[in-house]
C-alpha positions as CSV (number, residue, x, y, z in Angstrom):
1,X,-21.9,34.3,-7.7
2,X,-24.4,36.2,-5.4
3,X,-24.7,34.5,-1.8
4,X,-22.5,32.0,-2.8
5,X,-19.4,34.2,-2.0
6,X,-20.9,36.4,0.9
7,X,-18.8,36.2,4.0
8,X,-16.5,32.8,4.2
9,X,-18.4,31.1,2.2
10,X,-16.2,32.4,-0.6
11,X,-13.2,31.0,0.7
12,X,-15.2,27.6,1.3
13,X,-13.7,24.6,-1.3
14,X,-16.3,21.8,-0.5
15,X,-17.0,20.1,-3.7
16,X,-13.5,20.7,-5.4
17,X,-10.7,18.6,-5.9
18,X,-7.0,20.3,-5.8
19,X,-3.8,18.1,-7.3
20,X,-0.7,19.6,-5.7
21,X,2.9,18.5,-7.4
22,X,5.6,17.0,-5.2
23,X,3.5,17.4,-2.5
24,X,4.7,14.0,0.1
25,X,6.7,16.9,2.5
26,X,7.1,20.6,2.8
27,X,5.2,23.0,1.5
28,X,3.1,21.0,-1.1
29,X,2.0,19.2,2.0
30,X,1.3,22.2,3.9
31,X,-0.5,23.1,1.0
32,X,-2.4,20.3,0.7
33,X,-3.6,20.2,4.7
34,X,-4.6,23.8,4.6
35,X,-6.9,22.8,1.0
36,X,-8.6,19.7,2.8
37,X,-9.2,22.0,5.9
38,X,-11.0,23.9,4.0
39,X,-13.5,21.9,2.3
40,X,-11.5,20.4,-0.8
41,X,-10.5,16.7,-1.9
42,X,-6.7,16.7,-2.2
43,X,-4.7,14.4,-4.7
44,X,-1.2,14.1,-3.5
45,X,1.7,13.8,-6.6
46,X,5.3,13.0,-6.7
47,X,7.8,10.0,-8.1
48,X,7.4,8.1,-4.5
49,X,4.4,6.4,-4.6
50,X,5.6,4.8,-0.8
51,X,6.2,8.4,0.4
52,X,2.8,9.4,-1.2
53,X,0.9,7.1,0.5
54,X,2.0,7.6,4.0
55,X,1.6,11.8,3.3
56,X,-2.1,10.6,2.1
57,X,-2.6,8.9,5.5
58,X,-2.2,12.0,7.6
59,X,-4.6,14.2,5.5
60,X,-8.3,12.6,6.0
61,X,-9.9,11.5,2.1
62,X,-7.0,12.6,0.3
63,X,-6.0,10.3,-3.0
64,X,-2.4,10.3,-4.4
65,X,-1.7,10.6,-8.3
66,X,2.3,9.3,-8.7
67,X,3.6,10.6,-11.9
68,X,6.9,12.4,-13.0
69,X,6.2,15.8,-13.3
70,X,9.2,16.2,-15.7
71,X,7.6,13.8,-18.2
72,X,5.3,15.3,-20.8
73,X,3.9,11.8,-22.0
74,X,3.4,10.9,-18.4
75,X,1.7,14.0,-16.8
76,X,-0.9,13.8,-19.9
77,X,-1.4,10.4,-19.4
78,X,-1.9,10.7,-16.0
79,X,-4.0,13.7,-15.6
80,X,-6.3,12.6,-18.8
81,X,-7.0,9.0,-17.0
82,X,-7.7,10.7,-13.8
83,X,-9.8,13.1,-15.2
84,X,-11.9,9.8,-16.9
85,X,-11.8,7.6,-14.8
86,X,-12.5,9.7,-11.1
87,X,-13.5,13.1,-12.0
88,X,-12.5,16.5,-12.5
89,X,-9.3,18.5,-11.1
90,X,-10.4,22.0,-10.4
91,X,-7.5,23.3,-8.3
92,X,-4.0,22.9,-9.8
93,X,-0.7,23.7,-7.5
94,X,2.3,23.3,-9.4
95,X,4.9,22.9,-6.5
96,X,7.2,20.7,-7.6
97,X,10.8,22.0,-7.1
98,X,14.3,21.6,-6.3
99,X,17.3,23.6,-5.8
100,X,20.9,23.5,-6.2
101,X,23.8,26.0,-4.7
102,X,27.2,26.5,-5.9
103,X,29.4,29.4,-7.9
104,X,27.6,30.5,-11.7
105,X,31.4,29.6,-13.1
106,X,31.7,26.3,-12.0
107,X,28.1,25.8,-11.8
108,X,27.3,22.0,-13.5
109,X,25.4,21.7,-16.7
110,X,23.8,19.0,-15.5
111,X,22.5,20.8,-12.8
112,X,21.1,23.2,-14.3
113,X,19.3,20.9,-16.8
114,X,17.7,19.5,-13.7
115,X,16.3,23.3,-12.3
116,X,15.3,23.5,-15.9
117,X,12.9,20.7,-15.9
118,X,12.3,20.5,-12.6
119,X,11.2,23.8,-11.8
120,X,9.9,25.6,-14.9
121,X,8.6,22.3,-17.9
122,X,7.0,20.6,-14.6
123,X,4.8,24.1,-14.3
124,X,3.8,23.9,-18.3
125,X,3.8,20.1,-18.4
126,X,1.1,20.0,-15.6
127,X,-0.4,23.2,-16.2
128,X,-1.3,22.3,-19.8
129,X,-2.5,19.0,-19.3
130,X,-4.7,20.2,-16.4
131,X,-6.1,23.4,-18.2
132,X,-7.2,21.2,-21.3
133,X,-9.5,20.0,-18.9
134,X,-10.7,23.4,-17.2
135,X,-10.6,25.4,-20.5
136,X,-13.6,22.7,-21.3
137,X,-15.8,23.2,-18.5
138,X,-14.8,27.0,-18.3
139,X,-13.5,26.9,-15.0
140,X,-10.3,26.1,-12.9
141,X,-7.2,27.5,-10.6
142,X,-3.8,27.3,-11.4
143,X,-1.5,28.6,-8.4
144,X,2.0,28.6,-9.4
145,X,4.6,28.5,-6.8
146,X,7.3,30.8,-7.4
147,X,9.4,32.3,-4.7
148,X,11.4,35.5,-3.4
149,X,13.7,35.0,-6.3
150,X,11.3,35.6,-8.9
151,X,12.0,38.9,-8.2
152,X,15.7,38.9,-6.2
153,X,19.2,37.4,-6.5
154,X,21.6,36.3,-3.9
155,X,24.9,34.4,-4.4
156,X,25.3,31.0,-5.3
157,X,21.7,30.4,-7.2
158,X,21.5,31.9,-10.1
159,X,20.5,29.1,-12.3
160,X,18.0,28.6,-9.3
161,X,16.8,32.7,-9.6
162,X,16.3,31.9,-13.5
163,X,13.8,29.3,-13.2
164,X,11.6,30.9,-10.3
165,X,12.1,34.5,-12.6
166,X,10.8,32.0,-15.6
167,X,7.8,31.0,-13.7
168,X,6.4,34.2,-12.7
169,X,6.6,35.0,-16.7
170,X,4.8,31.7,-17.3
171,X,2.3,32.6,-14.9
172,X,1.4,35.9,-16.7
173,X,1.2,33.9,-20.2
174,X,-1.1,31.3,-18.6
175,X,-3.2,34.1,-17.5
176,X,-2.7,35.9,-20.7
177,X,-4.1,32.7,-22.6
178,X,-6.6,31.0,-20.3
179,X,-8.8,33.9,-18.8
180,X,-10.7,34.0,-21.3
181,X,-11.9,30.4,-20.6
182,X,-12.9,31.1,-17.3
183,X,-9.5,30.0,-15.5
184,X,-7.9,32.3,-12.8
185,X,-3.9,31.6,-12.9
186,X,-1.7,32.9,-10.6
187,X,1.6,32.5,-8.3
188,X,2.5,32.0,-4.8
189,X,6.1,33.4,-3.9
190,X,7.4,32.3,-0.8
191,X,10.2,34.4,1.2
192,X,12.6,32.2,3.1
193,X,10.7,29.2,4.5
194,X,11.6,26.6,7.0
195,X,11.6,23.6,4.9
196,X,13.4,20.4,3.6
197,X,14.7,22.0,0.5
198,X,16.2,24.6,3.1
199,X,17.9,22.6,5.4
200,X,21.5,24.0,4.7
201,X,20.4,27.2,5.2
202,X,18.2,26.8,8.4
203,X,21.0,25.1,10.2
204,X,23.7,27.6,9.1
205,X,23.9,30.4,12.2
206,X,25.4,32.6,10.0
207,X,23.0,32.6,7.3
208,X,20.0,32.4,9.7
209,X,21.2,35.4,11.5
210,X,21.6,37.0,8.5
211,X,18.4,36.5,7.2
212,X,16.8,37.7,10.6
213,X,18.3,41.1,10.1
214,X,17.4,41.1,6.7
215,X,13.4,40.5,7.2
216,X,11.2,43.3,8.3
217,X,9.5,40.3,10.1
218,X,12.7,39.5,11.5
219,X,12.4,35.8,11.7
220,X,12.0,32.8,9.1
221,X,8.7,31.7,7.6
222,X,6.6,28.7,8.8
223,X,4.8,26.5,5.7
224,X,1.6,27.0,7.6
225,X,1.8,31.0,7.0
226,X,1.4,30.2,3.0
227,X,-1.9,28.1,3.4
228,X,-3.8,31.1,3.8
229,X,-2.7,32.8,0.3
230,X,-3.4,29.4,-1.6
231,X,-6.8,29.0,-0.1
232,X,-7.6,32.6,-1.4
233,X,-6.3,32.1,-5.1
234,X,-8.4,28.8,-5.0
235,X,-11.5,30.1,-4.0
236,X,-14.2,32.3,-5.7
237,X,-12.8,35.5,-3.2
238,X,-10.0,35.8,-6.0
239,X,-12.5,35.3,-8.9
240,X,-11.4,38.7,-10.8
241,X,-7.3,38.1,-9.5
242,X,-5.3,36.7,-12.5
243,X,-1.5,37.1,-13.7
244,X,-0.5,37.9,-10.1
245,X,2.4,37.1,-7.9
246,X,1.6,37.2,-4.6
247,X,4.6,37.7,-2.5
248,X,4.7,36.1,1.4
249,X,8.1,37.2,2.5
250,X,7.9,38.8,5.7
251,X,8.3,42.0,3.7
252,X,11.7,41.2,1.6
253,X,10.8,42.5,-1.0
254,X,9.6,45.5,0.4
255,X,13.0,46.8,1.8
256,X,16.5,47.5,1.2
């Protein structure tokens, strides 16, 4: 490593490419700014190809990679012609994700299929094709995004608190099984975010007021305050860092 990380330079990226999942809005496009701001080639993925292209056009030399993430046949395909035919992924963020409220009894199966795929076989799906890859040049990033709930429950989301519980497990196996190949995998886990996926809750006074007293910080999270922790676990500054959750929550977690 030697001068190569002294100072910034070991937060630098120029020279890698990072694919982020469902990353057209949100935080996988927060994501992917604060990557290309710091040196690296971003390739933009999620179902839309329209919405893709117009997230591609507000981030300068970024690429976009449609595939569902829920589709084991179509991830491989995908990430193995990508890798042939353009060149090589180093930086992997598996953001893809969705959400959905209501009471555990009454909760739909259906629903809860979805989280299932959506949220926890999109992060193996991707993170296995993609690691094939890495595990054969000995090197690569794989930054999970998990969230406050990988640790917490609230009302209303358990099926939701599964799935982020299951990926910081699947982080730790990842690490587990891949550090030995040279790849660094860890997880991201946002606090309570101003975001799409959060709409309901944002514009609920009660909830927001709630949260607010809740929070050391005392306030909702903007996207831009997560680009910071994925630019660290993508860089050679987090070289020796693998299996962790890194919690951004305004403190959360820290409290009672």
């Amino acid at each position: 490593m030697g001068e190569t990380v002294l100072g910034l330079k070991m937060f630098d990226l120029s020279g890698k490419r990072a694919l982020v999942t469902g990353s057209s809005q949100g935080i996988g496009f927060a994501l992917a700014q604060g990557l290309a701001a710091a040196g690296a080639q971003v390739l933009l993925n999620g179902r839309d190809a329209t919405k893709l292209a117009q997230a591609a056009g507000r981030i300068a030399g970024a690429q976009t990679l449609a595939f569902d993430a829920t589709d084991h046949e179509a991830v491989r395909a995908a990430i193995d012609g990508f890798e042939a035919n353009v060149g090589p992924i180093d930086i992997l963020v598996n953001n893809a994700g969705m959400q959905h409220r209501g009471p555990l009894e009454e909760f739909p199966a259906d629903a809860f299929e979805r989280l299932l795929q959506t949220n926890i076989a999109t992060v193996f799906h991707v993170g296995q094709a993609c690691a094939r890859h890495m595990i054969a040049r000995n090197k690569g990033k794989i930054i999970n995004i998990a969230s406050v709930q990988t640790a917490l429950a609230r009302p209303g989301i358990a099926p939701y608190t599964a799935t982020k519980g299951a990926v910081g497990n699947l982080t730790k196996g990842m690490a587990t099984d891949w550090a030995k190949h040279g790849l660094q995998c860890n997880a991201i886990a946002p606090g309570y975010f101003d975001t799409p996926l959060n709409a309901a809750l944002v514009s609920d006074p009660a909830f927001s007021a709630w949260l607010e007293k809740r929070t050391p910080a005392g306030r909702w999270g903007k996207v831009e305050e997560l680009v910071g922790a994925c630019i660290f676990l993508s860089s050679d500054a987090s070289s020796f860092v693998n299996g962790h959750i890194l919690y951004v929550d305004g403190g959360i977690t820290a409290s009672l």
